[in-house]
N, C-alpha and C positions, 0 to 999 in steps of 0.2 A: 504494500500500500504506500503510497508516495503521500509528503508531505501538503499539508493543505498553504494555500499560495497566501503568503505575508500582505496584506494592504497596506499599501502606503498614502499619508495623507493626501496625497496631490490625488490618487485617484479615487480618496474616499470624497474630496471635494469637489470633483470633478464629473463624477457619477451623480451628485446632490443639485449641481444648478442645473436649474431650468432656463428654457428660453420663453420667450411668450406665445410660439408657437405652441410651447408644448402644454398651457395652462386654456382651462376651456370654463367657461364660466365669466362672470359679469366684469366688467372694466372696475379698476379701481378706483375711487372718488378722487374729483382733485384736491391737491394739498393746499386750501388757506389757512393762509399763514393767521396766526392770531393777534389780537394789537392789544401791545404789550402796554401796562403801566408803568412797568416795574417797581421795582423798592424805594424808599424812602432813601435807603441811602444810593441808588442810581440816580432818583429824578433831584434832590438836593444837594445844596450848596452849604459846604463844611465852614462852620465859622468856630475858630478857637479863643475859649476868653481866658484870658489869666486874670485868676480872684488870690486876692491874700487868704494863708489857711483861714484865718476868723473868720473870712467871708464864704468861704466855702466851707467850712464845717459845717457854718449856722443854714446854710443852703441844704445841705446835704440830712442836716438835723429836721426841716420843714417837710422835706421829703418822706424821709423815713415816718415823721409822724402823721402825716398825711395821706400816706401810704400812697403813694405816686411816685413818680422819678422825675429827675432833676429837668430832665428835656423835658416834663411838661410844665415843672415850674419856670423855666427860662422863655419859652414861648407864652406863658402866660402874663411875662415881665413885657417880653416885646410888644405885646397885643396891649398892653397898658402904656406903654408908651406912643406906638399907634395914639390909639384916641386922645391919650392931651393931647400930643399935636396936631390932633383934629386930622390924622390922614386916614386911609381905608383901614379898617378891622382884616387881621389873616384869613376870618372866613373869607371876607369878598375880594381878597387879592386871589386866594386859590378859587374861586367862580370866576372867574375872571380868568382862565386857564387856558382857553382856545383860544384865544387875544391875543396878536402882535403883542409883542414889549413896548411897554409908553402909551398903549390906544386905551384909553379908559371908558 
């Protein structure tokens, strides 16, 4: 009795692909693509602040008791500064999202 013959990957991969002739059955749908948002940290812009430790402990301490984190206390600082100066609130600058830059 003779040896059974060794397969090698080229013709284990090579016996596996198909062509399209050889597939019978429905066309496969076309691929659209999906429109992406992305993440907060894709679609934003990094702004770094240096705080003295007292200023940021006491930050970090509002937080904790608050049970929030700092990014929402720091946007909530922004968003207060916003309205004294009487400019747009962060909700309506992100409504304002499909907008050239500067067209208000």
């Amino acid at each position: 009795m003779s040896k059974p013959h060794k397969l090698s990957l080229k013709s284990i991969v090579a016996a596996s692909v198909r062509t399209d002739s050889d597939i019978v059955g429905f066309p496969a749908p076309p691929i659209i693509p999906a429109i992406k948002q992305g993440t907060l940290k894709e679609r934003a812009k990094q702004l770094s602040v240096y705080l003295e430790p007292p200023v940021y402990d006491q930050l970090r301490d509002l937080a904790y008791t608050e049970r929030t984190k700092i990014h929402q206390l720091m946007l909530e600082a922004v968003d207060l500064l916003f309205k004294h100066r009487g400019a747009l609130a962060i909700r309506q600058l992100t409504a304002q999202k499909g907008k050239p830059d500067g067209v208000s």
